[in-house]
N, C-alpha and C positions, 0 to 999 in steps of 0.2 A: 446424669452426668454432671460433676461440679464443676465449678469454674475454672477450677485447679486443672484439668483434664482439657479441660475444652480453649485452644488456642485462639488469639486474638490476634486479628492484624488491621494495621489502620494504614489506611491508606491517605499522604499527603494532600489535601487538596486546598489547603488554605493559602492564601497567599495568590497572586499573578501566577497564572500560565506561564513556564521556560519557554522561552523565544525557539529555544533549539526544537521544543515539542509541536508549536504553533506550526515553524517551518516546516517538519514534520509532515505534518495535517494537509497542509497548504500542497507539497509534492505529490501528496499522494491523491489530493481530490485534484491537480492537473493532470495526471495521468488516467484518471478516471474520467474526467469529461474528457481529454485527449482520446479514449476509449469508445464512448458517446459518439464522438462527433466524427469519427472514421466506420463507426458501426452504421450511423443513419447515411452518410455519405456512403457506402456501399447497396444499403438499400435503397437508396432513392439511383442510383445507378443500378442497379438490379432489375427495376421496376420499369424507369425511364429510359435508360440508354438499352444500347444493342449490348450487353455481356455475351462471351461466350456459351456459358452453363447460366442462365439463372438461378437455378435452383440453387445451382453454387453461390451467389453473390448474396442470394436473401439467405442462403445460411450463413454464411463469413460476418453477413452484417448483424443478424441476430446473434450470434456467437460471443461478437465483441463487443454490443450493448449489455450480455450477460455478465461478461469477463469485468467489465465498469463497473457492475456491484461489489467485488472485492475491494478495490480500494477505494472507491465511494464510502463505503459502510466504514473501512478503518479509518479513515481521514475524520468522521465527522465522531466515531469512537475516541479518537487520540486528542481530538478537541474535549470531549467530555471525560477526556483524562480515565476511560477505563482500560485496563490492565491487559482485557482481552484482546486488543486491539491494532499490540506490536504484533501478535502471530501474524495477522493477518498483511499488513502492513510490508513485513519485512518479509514473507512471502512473494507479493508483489513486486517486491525489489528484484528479488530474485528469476522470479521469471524475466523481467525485465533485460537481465544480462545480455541470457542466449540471444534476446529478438536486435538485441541491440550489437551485437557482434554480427548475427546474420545479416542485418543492414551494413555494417562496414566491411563486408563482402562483395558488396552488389557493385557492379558498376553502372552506378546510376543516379540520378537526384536521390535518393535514400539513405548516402553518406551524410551528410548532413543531421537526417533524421535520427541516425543510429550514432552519432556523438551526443546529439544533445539529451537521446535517450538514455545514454550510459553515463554522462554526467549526471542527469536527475537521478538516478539509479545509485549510484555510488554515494551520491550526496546526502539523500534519503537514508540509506543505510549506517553512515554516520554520523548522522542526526539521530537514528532509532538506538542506537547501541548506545549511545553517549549514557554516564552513568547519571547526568540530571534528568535524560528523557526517562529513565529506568527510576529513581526515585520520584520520580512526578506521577507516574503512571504506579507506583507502589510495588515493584515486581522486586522480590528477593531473590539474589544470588544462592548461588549452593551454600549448607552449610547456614544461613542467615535465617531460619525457618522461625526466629522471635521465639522458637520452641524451648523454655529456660529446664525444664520437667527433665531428669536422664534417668 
C-alpha cells in the first residue's frame, strides 16, 4: 500500500492540557471513586450490619465497585489525552441522568444527592463535547476524515 492510499492522522498533543479536558478527567474520576466508596460502604454493611437480603447488599456492593471502572478508566484516558476515551466518558454521563432524576423523586435525604449528581452530569457533558476537548483528544467530525484522495 503507498502512502498516497494509506491516511494519516495526528493527533494534537503538544502543548498544556485544555483546562476544559483536565476538568473533564477530574468529574469523571469523582464519580468513579464516588462509585468506590458507595460499593465498599454497601459491603462492609453487608457483611457487618443486619441487611435485609445479604446476598443482595454484597451484590449492590460489588456491582458498583465494577461500574467505578468505567469512568475510572476514562478519567485517567482523557488525562492521557486518548481519543478512545470520550466514549466512555460521555456514556457515563449518560447513565448518570436517569439515577439522578430517580433521586429527585425520592422524598428523602437523596434530593440533594440527585442535584449535585446531575450538575456533575451536565457539566461533564459540556466539557466532553466542547470543540477544544474534541481537538485535544484529536477526534474528527463528519466529513473532516484529513482523507484529501476522491
Amino acid at each position: 500500500m503507498s502512502s498516497e492510499q494509506t491516511p494519516t492522522t495526528t493527533v494534537e498533543t503538544t502543548g498544556p492540557r485544555p483546562r476544559r479536558l483536565t476538568y473533564a478527567a477530574l468529574l469523571a474520576a469523582l464519580e468513579g471513586l464516588a462509585l468506590v466508596v458507595g460499593g465498599v460502604w454497601i459491603l462492609v454493611l453487608g457483611f457487618t450490619g443486619h441487611p435485609d437480603d445479604r446476598q443482595q447488599a454484597v451484590t449492590g456492593g460489588i456491582t458498583l465497585v465494577v461500574l467505578a471502572l468505567l469512568p475510572l478508566l476514562a478519567a485517567r484516558g482523557l488525562l492521557g489525552r486518548r481519543s478512545w476515551s470520550r466514549g466512555p466518558a460521555v456514556i457515563t454521563q449518560l447513565m448518570a441522568l436517569p439515577v439522578a432524576y430517580n433521586l429527585l423523586q425520592a422524598d428523602s435525604m437523596a434530593i440533594p444527592g440527585g442535584i449535585a449528581l446531575a450538575v456533575v452530569a451536565v457539566a461533564a457533558l459540556v466539557l466532553l463535547v466542547n470543540p477544544e476537548t474534541t481537538r485535544a483528544l484529536g477526534i474528527r467530525g463528519p466529513g473532516n476524515s484529513g482523507d484529501t484522495a476522491k
